[in-house]
C-alpha positions in Angstrom: -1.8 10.6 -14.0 1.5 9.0 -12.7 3.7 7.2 -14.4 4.7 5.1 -10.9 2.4 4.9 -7.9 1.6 3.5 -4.5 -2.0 2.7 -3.3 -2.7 1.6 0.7 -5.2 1.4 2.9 -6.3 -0.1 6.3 -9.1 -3.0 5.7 -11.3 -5.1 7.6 -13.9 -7.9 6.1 -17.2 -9.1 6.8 -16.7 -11.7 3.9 -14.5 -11.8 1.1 -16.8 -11.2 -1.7 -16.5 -11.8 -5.4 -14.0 -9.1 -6.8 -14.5 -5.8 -4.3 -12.3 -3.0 -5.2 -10.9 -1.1 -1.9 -9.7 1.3 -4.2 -10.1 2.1 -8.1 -8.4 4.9 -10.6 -9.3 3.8 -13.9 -12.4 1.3 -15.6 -12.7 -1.8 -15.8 -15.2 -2.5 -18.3 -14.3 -3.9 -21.9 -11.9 -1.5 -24.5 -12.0 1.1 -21.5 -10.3 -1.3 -18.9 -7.6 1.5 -17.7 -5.8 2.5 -14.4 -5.4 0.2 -11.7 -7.7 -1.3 -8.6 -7.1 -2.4 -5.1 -9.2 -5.7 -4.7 -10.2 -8.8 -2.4 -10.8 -12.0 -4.1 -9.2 -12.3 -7.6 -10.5 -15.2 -9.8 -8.7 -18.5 -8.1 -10.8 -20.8 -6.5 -14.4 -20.2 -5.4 -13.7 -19.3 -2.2 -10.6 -17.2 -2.2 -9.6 -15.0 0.5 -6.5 -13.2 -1.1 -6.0 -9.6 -2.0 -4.6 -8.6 -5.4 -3.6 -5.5 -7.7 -5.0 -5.3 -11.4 -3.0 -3.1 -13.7 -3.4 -2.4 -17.4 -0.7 -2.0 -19.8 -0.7 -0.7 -23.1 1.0 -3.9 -23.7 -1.2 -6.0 -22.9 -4.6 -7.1 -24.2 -6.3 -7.0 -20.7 -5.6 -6.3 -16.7 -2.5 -8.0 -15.3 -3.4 -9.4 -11.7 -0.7 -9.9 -8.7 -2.3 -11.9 -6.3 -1.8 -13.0 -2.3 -1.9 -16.2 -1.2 -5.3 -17.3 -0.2 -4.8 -17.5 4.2 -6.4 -13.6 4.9 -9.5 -14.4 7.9 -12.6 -12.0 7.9 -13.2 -9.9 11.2 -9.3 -8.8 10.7 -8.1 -5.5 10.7 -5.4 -5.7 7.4 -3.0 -3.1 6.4 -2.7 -3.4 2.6 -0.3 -1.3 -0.1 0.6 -2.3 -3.6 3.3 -0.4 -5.4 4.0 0.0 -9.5 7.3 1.1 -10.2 9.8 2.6 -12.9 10.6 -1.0 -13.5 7.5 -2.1 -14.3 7.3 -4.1 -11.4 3.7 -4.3 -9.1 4.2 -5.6 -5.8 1.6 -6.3 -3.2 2.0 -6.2 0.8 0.1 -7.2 3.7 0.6 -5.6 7.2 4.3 -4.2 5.7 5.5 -7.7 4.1 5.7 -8.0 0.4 2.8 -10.7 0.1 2.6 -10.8 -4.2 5.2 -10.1 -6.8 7.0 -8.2 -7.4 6.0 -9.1 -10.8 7.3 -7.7 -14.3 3.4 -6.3 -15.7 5.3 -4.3 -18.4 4.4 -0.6 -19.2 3.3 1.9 -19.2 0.1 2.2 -17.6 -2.6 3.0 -19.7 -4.6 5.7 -18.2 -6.3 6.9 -21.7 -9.9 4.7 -22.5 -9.2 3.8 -25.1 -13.2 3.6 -25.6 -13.5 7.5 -25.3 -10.3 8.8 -25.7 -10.0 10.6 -22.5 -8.8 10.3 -18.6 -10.2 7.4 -16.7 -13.7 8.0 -15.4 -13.4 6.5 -11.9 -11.7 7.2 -8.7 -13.9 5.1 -6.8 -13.5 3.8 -2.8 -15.4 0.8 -2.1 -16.4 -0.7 -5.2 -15.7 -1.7 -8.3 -17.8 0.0 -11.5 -18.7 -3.2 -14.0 -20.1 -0.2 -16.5 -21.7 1.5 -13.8 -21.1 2.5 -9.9 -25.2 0.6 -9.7 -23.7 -2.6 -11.4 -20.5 -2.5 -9.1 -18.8 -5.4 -7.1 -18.8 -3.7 -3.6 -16.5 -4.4 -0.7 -18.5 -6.2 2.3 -16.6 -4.4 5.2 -14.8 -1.8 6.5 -11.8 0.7 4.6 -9.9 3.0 6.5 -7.2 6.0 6.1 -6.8 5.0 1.9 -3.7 7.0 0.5 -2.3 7.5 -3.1 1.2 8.2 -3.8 2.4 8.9 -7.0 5.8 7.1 -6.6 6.4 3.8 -5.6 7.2 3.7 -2.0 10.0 1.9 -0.8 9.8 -1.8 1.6 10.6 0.3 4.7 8.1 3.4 3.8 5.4 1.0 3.8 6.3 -1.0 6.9 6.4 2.4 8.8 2.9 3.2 7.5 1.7 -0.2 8.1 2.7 -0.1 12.0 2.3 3.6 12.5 -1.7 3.8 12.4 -3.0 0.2 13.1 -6.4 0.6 14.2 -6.7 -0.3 18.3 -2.9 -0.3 18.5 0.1 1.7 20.1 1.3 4.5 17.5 4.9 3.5 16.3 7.2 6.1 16.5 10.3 5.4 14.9 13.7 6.6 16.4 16.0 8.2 14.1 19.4 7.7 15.5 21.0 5.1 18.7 23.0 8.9 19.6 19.7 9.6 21.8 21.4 9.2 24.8 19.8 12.1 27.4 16.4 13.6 27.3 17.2 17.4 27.5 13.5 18.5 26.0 11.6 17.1 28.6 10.3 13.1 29.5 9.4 11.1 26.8 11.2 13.2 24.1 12.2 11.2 20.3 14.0 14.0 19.2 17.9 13.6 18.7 20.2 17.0 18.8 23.8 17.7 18.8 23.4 17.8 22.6 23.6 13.9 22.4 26.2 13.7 19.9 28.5 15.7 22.5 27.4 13.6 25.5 28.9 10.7 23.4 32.0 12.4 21.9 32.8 13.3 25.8 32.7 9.4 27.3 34.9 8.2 23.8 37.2 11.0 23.8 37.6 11.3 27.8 36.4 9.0 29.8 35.6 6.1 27.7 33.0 5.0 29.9 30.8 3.4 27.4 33.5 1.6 26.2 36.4 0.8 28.8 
């Protein structure tokens, strides 16, 4: 299991209910609480709408949470992503914004129950196991295109893959370079080639007709 890791995930609710896991590598059930989960509605309020990260530590006595704010509607498409890095930081974003954290949870993860002595059971989508998958806290909506990473992506990385796959939205296709100046493979074309880089070289260095 990795020692850093990013979890995201497209999400849309029918109702935030009472501690649904989107995504779960680990337990979460007394001295074999291990691994991490992906959740909607942490324990403020009664009616919360907020996402959140629990983590556990070997230094600590139980799950650390990093929550949102409490403003998410139902009936939303969300993009969601939380990140644990070689700092010890988690960090939770909504739609590519940093939304929670980053927050200092310590380290390092404990992946080894240390109830049975081995791996965590779970890698559950959906639901969060309270001792068993039939004694879960499910998610009351919709989960779509869930990835796992085992590094901690960066701001950017996660506002391209927030933007890049939104359901019922224009694909976002980033440009790589302001050089792309002609369109030699055809109409439409993103890529950028040397071909460009000449076309520029030859206005600066002859004509100077972009800039007189």
């Amino acid at each position: 299991m990795p020692d850093t890791f990013t979890v995201a995930c497209w999400v849309k609710l029918d109702s935030f209910s009472y501690f649904g896991a989107f995504v779960i590598s680990g337990a979460d059930s007394g001295p074999d609480e291990s691994g991490f989960h992906l959740y909607n509605y942490g324990w403020e309020g009664a009616s919360g709408q907020d996402f959140g990260l629990g983590i556990r530590t070997e230094n600590e006595e139980e799950p650390y949470y990093v929550e949102t704010a409490s403003i998410y509607e139902t009936n939303t498409w969300y993009h969601l992503a939380a990140t644990y890095d070689d700092a010890n930081n988690a960090s939770v974003y909504v739609d590519g914004l940093l939304a929670g954290g980053p927050t200092d949870v310590g380290g390092p993860i404990r992946w080894i129950s240390s109830e049975t002595d081995s791996y965590p059971e779970y890698f559950v989508i959906g639901v969060l196991p309270a001792g068993s998958l039939t004694n879960g806290w499910w998610v009351d909506g919709s989960i779509d295109d869930v990835r796992l990473y085992n590094y901690a992506l960066s701001p950017g990385e996660i506002s391209v893959l927030a933007e890049q796959v939104s359901p019922g939205t224009e694909v976002y296709q980033p440009v790589p370079s302001i050089a792309n100046l002609t369109d030699p493979e055809g109409q439409g074309s993103r890529k950028v080639n040397f071909h460009d880089y000449r076309i520029l070289a030859d206005h600066w260095l002859e004509d100077r007709v972009l800039w007189p």
